[in-house]
N, C-alpha and C positions, 0 to 999 in steps of 0.2 A: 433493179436499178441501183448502181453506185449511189454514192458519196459526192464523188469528183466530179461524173458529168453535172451532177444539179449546180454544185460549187460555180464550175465553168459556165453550166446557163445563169446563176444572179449575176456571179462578175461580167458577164456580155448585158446582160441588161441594164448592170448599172453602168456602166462604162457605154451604153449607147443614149442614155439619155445624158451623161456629158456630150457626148461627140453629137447629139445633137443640139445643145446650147451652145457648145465652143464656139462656132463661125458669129454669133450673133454678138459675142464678148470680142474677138479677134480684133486687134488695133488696127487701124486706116495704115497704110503706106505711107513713109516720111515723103514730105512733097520735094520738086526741084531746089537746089539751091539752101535746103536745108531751111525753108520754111514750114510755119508749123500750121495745123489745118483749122478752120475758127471754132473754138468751143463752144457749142451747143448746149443746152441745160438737158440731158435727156431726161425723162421720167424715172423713177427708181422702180426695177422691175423686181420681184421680188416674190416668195411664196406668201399667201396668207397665214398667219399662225394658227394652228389647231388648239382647241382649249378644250377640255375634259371637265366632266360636273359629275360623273357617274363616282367618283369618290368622295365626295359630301362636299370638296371645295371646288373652286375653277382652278386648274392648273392646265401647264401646257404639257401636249404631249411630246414633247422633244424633252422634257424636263425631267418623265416619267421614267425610274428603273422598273420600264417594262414593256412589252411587246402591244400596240396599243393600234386601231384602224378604226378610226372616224370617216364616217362615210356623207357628206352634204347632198344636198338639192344639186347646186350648185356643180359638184363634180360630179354626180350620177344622176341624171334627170329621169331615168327608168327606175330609180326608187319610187319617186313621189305615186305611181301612177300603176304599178305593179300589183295584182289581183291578190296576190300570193305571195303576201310580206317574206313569210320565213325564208323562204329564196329567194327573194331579192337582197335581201341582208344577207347570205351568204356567199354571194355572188364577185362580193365585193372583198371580200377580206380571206386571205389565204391560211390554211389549215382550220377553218371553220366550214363544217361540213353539216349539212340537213338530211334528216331520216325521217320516216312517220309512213303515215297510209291512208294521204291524200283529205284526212277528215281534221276539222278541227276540235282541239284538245288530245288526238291524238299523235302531233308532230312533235319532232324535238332537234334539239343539235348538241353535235359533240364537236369539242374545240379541243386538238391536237392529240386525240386517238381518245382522250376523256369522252366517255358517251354509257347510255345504258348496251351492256352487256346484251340483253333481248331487249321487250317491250317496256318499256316506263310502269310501274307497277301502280303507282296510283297518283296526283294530281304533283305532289310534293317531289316526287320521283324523280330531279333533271337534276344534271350536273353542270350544267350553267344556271346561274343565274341571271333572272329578267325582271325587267324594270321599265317603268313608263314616266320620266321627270325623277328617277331615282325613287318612286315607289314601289317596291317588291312587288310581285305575282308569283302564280304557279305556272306550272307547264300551259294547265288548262286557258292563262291569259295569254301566252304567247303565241302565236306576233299577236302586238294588236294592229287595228287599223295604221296605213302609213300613211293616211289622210290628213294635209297639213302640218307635216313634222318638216323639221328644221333640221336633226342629225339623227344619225344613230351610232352610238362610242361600241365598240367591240374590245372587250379587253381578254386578253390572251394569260392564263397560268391562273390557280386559286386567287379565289377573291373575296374569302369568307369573314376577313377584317371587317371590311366594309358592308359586304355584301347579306354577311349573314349563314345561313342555313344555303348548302348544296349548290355554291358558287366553288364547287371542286377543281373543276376546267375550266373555269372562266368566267364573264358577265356580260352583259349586253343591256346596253342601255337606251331606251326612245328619248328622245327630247323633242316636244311638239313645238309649234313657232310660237314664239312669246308674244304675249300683247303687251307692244312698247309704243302705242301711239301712231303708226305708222300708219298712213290712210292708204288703205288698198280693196279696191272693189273688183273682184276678177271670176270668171265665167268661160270655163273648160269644155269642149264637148270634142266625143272619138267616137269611131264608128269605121268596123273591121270587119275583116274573114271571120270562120265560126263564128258568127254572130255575139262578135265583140264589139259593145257598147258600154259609153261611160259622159257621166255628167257632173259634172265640180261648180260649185260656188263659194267664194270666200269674199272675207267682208273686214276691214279693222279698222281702227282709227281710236281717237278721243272722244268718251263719251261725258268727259267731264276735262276739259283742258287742263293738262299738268296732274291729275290727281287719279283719275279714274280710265283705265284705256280697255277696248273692247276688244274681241277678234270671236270669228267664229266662222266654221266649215262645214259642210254638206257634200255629197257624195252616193251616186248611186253607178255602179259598173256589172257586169256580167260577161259571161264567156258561154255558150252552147257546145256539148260536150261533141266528140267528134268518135267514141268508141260504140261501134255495134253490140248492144246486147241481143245473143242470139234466140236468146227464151223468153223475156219479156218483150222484145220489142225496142225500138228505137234505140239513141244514143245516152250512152255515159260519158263522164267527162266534166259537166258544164259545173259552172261557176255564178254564185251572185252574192253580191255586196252592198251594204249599204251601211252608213256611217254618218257621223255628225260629232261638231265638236264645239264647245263653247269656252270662252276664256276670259278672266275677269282678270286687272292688274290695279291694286289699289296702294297709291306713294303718296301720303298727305305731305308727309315732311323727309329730307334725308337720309331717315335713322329707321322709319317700321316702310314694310312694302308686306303685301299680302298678296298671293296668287291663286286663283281658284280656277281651275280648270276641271270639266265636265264634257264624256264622252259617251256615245252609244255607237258597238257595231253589231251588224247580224250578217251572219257569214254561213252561208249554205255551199256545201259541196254536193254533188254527184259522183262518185269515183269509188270504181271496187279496189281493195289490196288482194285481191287474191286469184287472178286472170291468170291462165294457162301461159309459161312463155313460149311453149313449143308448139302453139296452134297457128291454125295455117290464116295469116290474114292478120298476126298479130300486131297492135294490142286488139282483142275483142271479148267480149264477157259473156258468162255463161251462167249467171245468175238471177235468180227466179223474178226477182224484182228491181228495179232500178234504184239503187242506196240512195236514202238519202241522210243529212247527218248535217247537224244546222248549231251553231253557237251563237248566242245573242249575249254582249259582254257591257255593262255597264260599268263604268270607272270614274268616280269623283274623288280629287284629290284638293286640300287645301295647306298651302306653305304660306309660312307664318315668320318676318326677320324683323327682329329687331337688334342695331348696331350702338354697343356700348362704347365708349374710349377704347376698353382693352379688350374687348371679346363683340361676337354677335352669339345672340340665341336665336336657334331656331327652332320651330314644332313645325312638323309634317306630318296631315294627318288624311288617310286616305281608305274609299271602301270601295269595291268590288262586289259586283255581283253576275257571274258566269252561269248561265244554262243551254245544256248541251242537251239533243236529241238525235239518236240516232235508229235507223231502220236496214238491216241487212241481211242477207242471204249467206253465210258462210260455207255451202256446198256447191260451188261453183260447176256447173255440169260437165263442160273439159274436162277440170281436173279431176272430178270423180271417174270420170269415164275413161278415163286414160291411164288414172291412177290406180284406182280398185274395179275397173271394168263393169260397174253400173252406176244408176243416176238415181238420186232419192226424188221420189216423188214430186211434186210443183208444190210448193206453200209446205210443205214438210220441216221445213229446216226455214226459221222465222227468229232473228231479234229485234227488240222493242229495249231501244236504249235510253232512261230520262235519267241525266246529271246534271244538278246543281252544286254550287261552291259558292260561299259567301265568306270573302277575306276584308278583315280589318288591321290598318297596320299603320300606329303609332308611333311619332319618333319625337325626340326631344335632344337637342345634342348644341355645344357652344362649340363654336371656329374662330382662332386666331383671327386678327386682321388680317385684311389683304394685304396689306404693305408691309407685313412684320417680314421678320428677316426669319424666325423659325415659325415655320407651317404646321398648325396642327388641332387635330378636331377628336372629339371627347361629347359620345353620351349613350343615350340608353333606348331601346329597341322593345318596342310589341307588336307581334305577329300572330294572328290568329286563321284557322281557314276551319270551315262546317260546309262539310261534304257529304253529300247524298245520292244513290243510285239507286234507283227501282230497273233493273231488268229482267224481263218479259218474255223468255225465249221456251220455242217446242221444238223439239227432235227429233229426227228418226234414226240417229244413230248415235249420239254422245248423251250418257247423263248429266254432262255436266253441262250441257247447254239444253235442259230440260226443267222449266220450274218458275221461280217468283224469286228474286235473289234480291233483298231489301236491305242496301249497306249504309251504314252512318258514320262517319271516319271525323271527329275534331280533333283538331290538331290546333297546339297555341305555343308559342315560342319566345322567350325572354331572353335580351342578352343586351351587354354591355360591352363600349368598344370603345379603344383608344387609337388614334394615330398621328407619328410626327413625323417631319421632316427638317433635318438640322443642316445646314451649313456648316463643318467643322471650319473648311476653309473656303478661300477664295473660290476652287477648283472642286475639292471636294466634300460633296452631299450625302451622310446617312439620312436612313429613314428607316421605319418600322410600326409595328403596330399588332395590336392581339386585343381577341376578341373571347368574350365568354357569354357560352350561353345552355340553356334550358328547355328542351323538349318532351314534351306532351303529348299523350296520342288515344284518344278513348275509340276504340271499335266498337260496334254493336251492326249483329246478324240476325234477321230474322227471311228465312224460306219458309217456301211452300210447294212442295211435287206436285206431279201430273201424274204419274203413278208411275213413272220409267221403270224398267226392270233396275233393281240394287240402289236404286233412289229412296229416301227415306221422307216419310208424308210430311214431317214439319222438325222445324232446328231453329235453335237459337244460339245465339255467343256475345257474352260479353268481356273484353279484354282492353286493359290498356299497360303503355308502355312509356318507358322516363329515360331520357339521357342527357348527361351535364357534359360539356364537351369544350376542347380549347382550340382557336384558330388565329392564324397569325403570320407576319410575314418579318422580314429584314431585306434592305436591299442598299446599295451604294452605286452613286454616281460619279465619274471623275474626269471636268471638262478639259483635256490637254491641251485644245485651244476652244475659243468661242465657235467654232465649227465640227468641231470631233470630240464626241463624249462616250467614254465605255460605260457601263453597266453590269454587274451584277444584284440577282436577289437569291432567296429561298424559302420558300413560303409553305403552308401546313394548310393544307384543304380538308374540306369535310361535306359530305352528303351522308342527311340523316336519316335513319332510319323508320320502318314502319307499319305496316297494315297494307297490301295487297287492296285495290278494289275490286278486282275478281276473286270472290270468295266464293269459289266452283266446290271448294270443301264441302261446302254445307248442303249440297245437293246430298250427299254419299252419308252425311252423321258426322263428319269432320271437324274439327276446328283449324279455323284458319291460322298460320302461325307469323308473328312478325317477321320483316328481315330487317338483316342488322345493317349498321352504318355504313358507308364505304369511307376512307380516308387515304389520303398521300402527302408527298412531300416534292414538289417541285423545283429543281434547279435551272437556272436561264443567267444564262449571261448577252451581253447585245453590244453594239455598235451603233452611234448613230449621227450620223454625218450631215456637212452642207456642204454646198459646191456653188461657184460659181455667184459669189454672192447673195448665196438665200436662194437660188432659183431652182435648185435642186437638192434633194433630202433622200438620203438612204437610211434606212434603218435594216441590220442584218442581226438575228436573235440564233442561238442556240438554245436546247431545251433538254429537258431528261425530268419525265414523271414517274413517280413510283408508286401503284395503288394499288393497296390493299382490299377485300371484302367488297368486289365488285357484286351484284345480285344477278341471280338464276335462279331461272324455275326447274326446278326435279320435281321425281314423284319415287313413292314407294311402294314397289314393286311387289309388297306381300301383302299388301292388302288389294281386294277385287269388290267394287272397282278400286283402281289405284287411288293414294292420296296425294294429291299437289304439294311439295313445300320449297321453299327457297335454301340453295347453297351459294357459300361464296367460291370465287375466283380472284386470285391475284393476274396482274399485268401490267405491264410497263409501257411505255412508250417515248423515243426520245428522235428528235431530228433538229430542223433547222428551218429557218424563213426568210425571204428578204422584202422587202415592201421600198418603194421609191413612187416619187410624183416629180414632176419637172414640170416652169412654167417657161416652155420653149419661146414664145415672144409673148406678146400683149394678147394674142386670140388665139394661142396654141397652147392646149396644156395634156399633159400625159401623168398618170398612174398606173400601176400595175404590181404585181405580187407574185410571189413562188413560194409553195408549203412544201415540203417531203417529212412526211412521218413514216415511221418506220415502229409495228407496236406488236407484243408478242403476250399470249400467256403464260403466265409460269404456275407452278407449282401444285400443275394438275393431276398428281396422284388421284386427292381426294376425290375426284370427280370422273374417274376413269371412265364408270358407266354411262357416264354421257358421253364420253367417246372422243373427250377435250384431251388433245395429244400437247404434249410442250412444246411451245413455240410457234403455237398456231396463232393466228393475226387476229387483234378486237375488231368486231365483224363493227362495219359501219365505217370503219379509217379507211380512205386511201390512203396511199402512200405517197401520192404526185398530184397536188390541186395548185391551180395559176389562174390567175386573173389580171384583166386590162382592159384600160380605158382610155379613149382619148376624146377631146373635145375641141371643136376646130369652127371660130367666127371668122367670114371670109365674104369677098365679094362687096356687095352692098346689103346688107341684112343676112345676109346667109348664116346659117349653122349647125353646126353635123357634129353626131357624137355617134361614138360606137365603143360598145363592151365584147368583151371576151369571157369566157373561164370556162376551164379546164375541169373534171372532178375524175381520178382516175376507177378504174376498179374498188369493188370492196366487198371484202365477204360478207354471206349474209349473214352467217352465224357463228357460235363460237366453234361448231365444228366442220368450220371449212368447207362446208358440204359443196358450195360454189358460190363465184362470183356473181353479183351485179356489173352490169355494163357502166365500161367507162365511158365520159359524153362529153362535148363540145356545146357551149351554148354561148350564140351571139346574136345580139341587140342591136339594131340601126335606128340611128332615127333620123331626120334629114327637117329643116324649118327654114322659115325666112318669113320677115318681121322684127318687132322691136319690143319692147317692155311693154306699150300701146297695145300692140295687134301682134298676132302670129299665126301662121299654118302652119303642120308640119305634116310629113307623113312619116310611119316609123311600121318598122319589121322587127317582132317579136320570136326568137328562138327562127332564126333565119334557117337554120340548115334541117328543119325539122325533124330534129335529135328527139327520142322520147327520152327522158332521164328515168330512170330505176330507182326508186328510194324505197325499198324495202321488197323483202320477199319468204318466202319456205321453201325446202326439201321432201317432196312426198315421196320422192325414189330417185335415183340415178340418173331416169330420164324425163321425171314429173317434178317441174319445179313454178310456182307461182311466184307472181312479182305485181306492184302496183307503182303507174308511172305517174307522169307530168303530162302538162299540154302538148301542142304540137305546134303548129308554125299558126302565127296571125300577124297579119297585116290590114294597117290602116292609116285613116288619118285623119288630125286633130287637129283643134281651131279655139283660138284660147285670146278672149278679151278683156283687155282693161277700161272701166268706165272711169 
């Protein structure tokens, strides 16, 4: 695909939500006689402003030099309610694409061809950063539950000023709903095809008038899987959920406010990655046992403001604690049987996966006034994560999933960060900011064999690793009028380095060896417009990534069995985006996006042996992802929204071996009622698309892939006491 046709589809898009606000703006007819018609006070119809907190202050994003997609309740109501956060959040925002293999802690996302190269190597491993009220996680935390949130900020290009450690591609940030007094007692319940069911309870108010305010959420949903496994027995697939969230807001006076927000979810999946695509009947599995693979994530966080004359201090202080178990089959019988023309025996090929994480992370930082005329925030950063895997695995054909793999990976991280934004003049706005920081990484390995052939009965390793590193951006804004502002920035990302949690070395007498950092340099320039008196907003970005020391797994090939170890890859990626929303009348509103990236390897000599040719695409990028939304109140209580998106094609690996299927997925939902009461019925993945987010190469004609849901439909009933 061109250049030109994407060009010509944003400019048709954005020029269609003009032409369709124009008639509503279009002046009345001058009447007979040259009289004039009586003036009316109309309402001021108008967008809402968007406002950003994911960079330590509130800003707006029309303000922002930078490519930026805030996603509301309010405009996407298939957020709030979504099984499967991390697609839902990517649903919505263009050239933010999701990968993984249907289990939690093992998903991820890459934003604008930025992604892991293979599989995320160990918790730390993502190149976006995630956040929940602007407290950091790992891969391992993300999503969390989207149970009672208010937004989620998607920010587009490095974000390692702010963000820290391995915000290379980008950030994403949860914002839960605040408790601000507001009394709401409300009671959700669904009930659907595949044996989709969901129950909501929320609750807020004053618990101490003016000083003390409450809120808190409950949640329990599930899906029944709908994939035949053909070996064990019944379906794969299903989904359950269950969540809770509590929130404390304490304002004696003005000047200090205190926020303490506490959360628990447990998220069990069923779904194999590793299903035959070329089988007859597909998707269906051929594994010995039904996976299962479960995350229970705890998250307290407490923000802490106190407002001086000339400054506010804040501390933000927040812990985590993530445990993950997982139970799988990795000899799928399909694809053994298809691939290598036999099947390993039943219970033969068995993992036993228990991971925990427990992250703390400190912050301490002063922010300009709100009302100052230069913006700017200044302070200092601790990050810590303590990680542990016991895996439990026997084999009948690989040593390296043969044994007792007992891994301990802590990782602690120091940094210090400045950022401003100046007004030179009237019209135009520098900004910038850099960041420094200090990484830490102790490994320790201790196995134990099963007596495998070329396995070695007991290993240990103890290793660690140190990098001091600099991140940073520069950007300009220049408003030519109060409706039309360009943009440029250039920004220096960093994802850090580490420790593998598949220390498969240690099976063979190996030691595991770190991999190194990844780093780039982003340029983006943008456009971003109003129309129609605020009623319509285009934002159009250009981009160009340049990343260096992306990770791979190799092996070496002289030792028997082979030894695993990481090389790097450089790659590039650059395209273009547009994003608009229109509020067509009073109960008509539209959104919608267009991504084309276009991302290429280079300088794949070193890596010939793996068979990475130049110019071959970072697997995991389309090249063409679009999304849309519209929301329409009508009738007498009536109201219908419906989403769209697009995700095109994507390799699966860096050696192009073949594509993943591109997919269509669309959302209805259809209600009537009022803030009081409502029913609705709503249709989930209407066209019953399975989407493909990840897969392997066992030959030419043997290739496994792990999907998504399929179609569900139901309907919902949601009260206010």
């Amino acid at each position: 695909m061109g250049m030109r046709p994407v060009i010509r589809a944003m400019l048709l898009c954005s020029s269609s939500f003009l032409a369709f606000a124009a008639p509503a703006a279009a002046q009345q007819a001058p009447l007979p006689g040259g009289a004039q018609p009586p003036q009316a006070a109309a309402p001021s119809l108008t967008l809402p402003p968007v406002t950003v907190t994911a960079l330590k202050r509130v800003e707006s994003a029309e303000d922002m030099a930078a490519s930026v997609t805030v996603v509301t309740l309010d405009d996407t109501p298939f957020l709030g309610t979504a099984i499967d956060a991390g697609t839902a959040i990517t649903r919505a925002a263009p050239n933010v694409q999701f990968g993984g293999f249907g289990q939690p802690g093992n998903d991820y996302v890459s934003i604008r061809g930025i992604g892991p190269l293979g599989q995320p190597a160990n918790s730390l491993d993502n190149t976006v950063g995630f956040s929940t009220n602007g407290v950091g996680t790992s891969a391992f935390g993300f999503p969390p539950s989207l149970l009672d949130v208010d937004r989620v900020e998607v920010l587009r290009g490095p974000q390692g000023t702010l963000f820290g450690r391995n915000a290379l591609g980008g950030a994403i940030n949860v914002v839960t709903k605040p408790a601000d007094g507001t009394r709401e007692f409300r009671l959700t319940g669904e009930l659907g095809t595949e044996g989709h069911a969901m129950t909501e309870a929320k609750a807020g108010g004053w618990l101490l008038p003016g000083v003390l305010a409450g809120r808190g959420a409950i949640r329990y949903q599930k899906l029944d899987g709908d994939i035949p496994n053909d070996i064990a027995g019944g379906d794969e697939g299903g989904s359950r959920l269950g969540a809770a969230r509590g929130t404390l807001r304490f304002t004696p006076n003005d000047r200090f406010s205190a926020n303490f927000v506490t959360s628990y979810d447990q998220d069990e999946r069923r779904s194999s990655f590793a299903m035959l695509r070329e089988v007859g009947g597909y998707p269906r599995s051929g594994a010995d046992i039904i996976p299962l693979n479960e995350r229970g994530r705890s998250d307290t966080s407490l923000e802490m403001s106190y407002k001086f004359d000339s400054l506010t201090l804040t501390s933000v202080s927040g812990y985590q604690n993530i445990e993950l178990d997982g139970r799988y089959d990795l000899t799928d019988a399909n694809v053994f049987r298809k691939a290598y023309g036999f099947v390993p025996a039943k219970g033969a090929d068995l993992t036993l996966v228990d991971e925990g994480e427990q992250i703390i992370n400190q912050e301490l930082r002063i922010n300009s006034p709100e009302d100052a005329r230069i913006s700017w925030v200044a302070g200092l950063n601790y990050f810590s994560s303590n990680y542990d895997r016991v895996n439990d695995s026997v084999s009948s054909f690989s040593p390296y999933a043969s044994g007792v793999f007992d891994t301990k990976i802590d990782s602690r991280t120091v940094s210090a960060f400045g950022d401003v934004s100046v007004p030179v003049t009237d019209r135009l706005t520098l900004s910038g900011g850099v960041r420094v920081s200090r990484d830490d990484q102790d490994l320790s390995v201790r196995y134990t064999g099963r007596g495998f052939p070329g396995t070695v009965a007991a290993f240990r390793q103890d290793s660690s690793i140190s990098d001091t590193y600099v991140t940073g951006r520069l950007g300009a804004s220049y408003d030519w009028t109060d409706a039309f502002t360009t943009y440029a920035s250039v920004a220096r990302g960093y994802a850090s380095g580490g420790f593998g949690r598949s220390t498969i070395n240690a099976a063979i007498g190996k030691d595991t060896t770190a991999f190194q950092a990844s780093e780039g340099l982003t340029y983006e320039t943008g456009i971003k417009t109003k129309m129609l008196g605020g009623r319509v907003e285009n934002t159009f970005g250009l981009f160009y990534n340049d990343i260096s020391k992306g990770q791979l797994v190799s092996f070496d090939s002289s030792t028997f069995p082979v030894a695993f170890t990481f090389v790097n890859q450089d790659y590039d990626s650059y395209g273009l985006e547009w994003e608009g929303r229109a509020l067509l009348t009073e109960t008509l509103s539209l959104s919608g996006g267009v991504g084309l990236t276009k991302s290429k390897l280079k300088n794949t000599a070193t890596n010939a042996a793996l068979r990475i040719r130049e110019g071959n695409r970072v697997p995991g990028t389309p090249r063409l992802t679009a999304n849309a939304e519209i929301t329409w109140d009508f009738l007498q209580d009536f109201s219908a929204s419906a989403q769209y998106q697009f995700v095109g094609s994507r390799s699966v690996d860096v050696q192009n071996s073949y594509d993943l299927a591109s997919y269509n997925m669309v959302n209805l939902r259809l209600g009537w009622g009022d803030e009081d009461f409502s029913v609705y019925t709503f249709a989930n993945n209407l066209l019953d698309e399975r989407p493909e987010y990840n897969g392997a190469t066992y030959s030419d004609t043997v290739h496994s892939v792990g999907v998504g849901p399929g179609r569900v439909i139901g309907l919902g009933i949601s009260k206010t006491f």
